[in-house]
N, C-alpha and C positions, 0 to 999 in steps of 0.2 A: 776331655769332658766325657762322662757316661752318654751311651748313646739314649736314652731314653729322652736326658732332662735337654740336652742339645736338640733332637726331633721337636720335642714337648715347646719350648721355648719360641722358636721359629714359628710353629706350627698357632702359637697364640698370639706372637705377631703379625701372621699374614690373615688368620683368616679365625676368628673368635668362635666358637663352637665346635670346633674341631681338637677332638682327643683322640690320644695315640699310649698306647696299654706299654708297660712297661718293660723291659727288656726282663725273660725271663733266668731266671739261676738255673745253668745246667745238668744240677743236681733235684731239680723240683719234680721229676718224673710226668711230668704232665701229657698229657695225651697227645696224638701227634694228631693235625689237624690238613693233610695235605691239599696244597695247592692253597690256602687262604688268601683270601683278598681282603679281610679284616675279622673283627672280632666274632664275626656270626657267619659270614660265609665261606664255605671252602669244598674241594673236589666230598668233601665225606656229606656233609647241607645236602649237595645239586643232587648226589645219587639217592640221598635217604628221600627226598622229599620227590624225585622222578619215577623211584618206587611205592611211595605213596600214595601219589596221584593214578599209576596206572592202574594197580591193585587193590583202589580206594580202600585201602588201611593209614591207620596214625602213623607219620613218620617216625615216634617213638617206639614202632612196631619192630626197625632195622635199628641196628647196630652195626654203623660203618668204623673199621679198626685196621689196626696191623696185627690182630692177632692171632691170626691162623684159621676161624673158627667160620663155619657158613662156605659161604662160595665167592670165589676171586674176581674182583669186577676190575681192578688193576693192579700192573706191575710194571716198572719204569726201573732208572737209575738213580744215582744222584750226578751232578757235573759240578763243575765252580765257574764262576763267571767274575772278570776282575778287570780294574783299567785298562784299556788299549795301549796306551804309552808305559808302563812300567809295572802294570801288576803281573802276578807269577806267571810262567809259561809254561811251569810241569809242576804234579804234587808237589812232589820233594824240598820246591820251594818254599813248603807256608812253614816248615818248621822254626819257631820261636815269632812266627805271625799270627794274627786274628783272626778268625773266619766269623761271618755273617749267619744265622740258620732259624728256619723256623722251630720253635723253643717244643719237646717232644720230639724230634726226627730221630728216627728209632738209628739213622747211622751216625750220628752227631760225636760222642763217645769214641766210637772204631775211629772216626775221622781226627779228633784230636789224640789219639795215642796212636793211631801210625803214624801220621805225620808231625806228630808233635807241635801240636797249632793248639790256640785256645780261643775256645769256643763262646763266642757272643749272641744268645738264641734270645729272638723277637715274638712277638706274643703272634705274628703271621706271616705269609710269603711274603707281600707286599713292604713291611715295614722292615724286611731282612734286607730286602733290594733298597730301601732306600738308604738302610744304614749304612751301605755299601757309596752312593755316592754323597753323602756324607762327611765320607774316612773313617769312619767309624770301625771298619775294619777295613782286610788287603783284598779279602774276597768274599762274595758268597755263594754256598756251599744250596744246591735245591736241588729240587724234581727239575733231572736232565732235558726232560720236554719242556718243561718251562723258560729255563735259560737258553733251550738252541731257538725257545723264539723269540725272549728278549733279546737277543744277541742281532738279531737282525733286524731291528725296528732302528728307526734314525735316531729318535731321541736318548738310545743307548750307545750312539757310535763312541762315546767315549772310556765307554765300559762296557764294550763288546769282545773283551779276550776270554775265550771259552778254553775248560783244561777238558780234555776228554771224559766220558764216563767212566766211573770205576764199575765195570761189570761183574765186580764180586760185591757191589755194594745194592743189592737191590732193594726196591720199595714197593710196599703190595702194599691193598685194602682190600678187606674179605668185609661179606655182607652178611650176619646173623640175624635171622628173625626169632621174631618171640614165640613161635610154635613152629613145631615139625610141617604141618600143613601148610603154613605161610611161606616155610621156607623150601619146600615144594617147588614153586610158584618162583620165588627169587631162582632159585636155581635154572629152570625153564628159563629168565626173563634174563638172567646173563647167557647163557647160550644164544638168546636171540637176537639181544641189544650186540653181543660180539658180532655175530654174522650180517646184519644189518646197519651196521655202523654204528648206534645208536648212542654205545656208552665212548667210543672216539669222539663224539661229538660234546656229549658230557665235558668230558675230559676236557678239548678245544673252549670251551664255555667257560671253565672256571681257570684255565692259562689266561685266555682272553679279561676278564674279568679281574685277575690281578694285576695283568699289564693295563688296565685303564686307570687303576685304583693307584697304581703306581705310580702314574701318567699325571695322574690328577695331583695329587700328593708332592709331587714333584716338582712341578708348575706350582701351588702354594707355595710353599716353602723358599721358591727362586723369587719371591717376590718382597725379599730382606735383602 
């Protein structure tokens, strides 16, 4: 069964009001949204709206992206994360298997043409992880910091097999503002957030934030 209307299903038997966005086509180009916890939140939200606040400008003032342009407020890997008892235990294994991924990940592509895997992408982090215990697919494919912390919560002990990071596979989000002056300002504010901890902490905020969303989602759904 399609992972959406199987999620979709469950999800209106345990708990009524609750909806889950559709598994996206991997050819839709849609924007990569990292770290999401659902349809409105995710690591690009927490940083647009934390520069907002401090710089009291509109959040639509930043442009959080992968696309090179502004200044670098993170860069991570990707990893995979898959059953404990028999899911993969190196790349090599997923070829002519499914992987899991938030729908946009700008490595999603590389990942099914080296390895020959096809690619099942989820409208967020959270509903990629679930699709995964599920069956939905054998793995799923995220921001490596995210998986080495799911990987070590108890409610995942049985889809706590991590494959290492591909460190030719990496994943940035640069911050553009809407004027040269603003973006000033951003530029200064990641220098500082880096040295201060500030955007680690970000970052910690929206891992944590999917792992609950997960957490939650999870627990409904066990209740069929």
């Amino acid at each position: 069964m399609a992972a959406f209307p199987r999620i979709a299903l469950l999800a209106a038997l345990c708990l009524p009001g609750l909806t889950l966005g559709e598994p996206q086509s991997a050819a839709t180009g849609e924007t990569y949204r990292a770290l999401s916890s659902d349809a409105q939140s995710s690591l690009d939200s927490t940083i647009a709206a934390a520069l907002g606040e401090t710089l009291q400008s509109a959040v639509e003032d930043f442009r959080v992206g992968t696309t090179g342009d502004g200044s670098l407020f993170y860069q991570t890997e990707i990893a995979a994360l898959g059953a404990a008892s028999d899911g993969p235990r190196e790349w090599a294994q997923l070829h002519g298997e499914s992987f899991c991924i938030a729908a946009g990940n700008p490595q999603m592509a590389a990942v099914a043409e080296r390895f020959g895997a096809v690619a099942r992408p989820y409208p967020s982090s959270t509903e990629a992880l679930i699709g995964l215990k599920l069956g939905e697919c054998r793995i799923v494919v995220e921001d490596a910091s995210l998986l080495e912390n799911i990987a070590e919560l108890p409610e995942w002990r049985r889809f706590n097999r991590l494959l290492p990071r591909l460190v030719d596979a990496d994943m940035q989000l640069w911050v553009a503002a809407s004027t040269p002056e603003l973006q000033e300002k951003v530029d200064a504010l990641q220098q500082q957030w880096h040295a201060n901890g500030r955007l680690q902490a970000l970052v910690q905020q929206a891992i944590d934030d999917v792992a609950f969303q997960a957490y939650v989602l999870a627990d409904t759904l066990d209740c069929h």
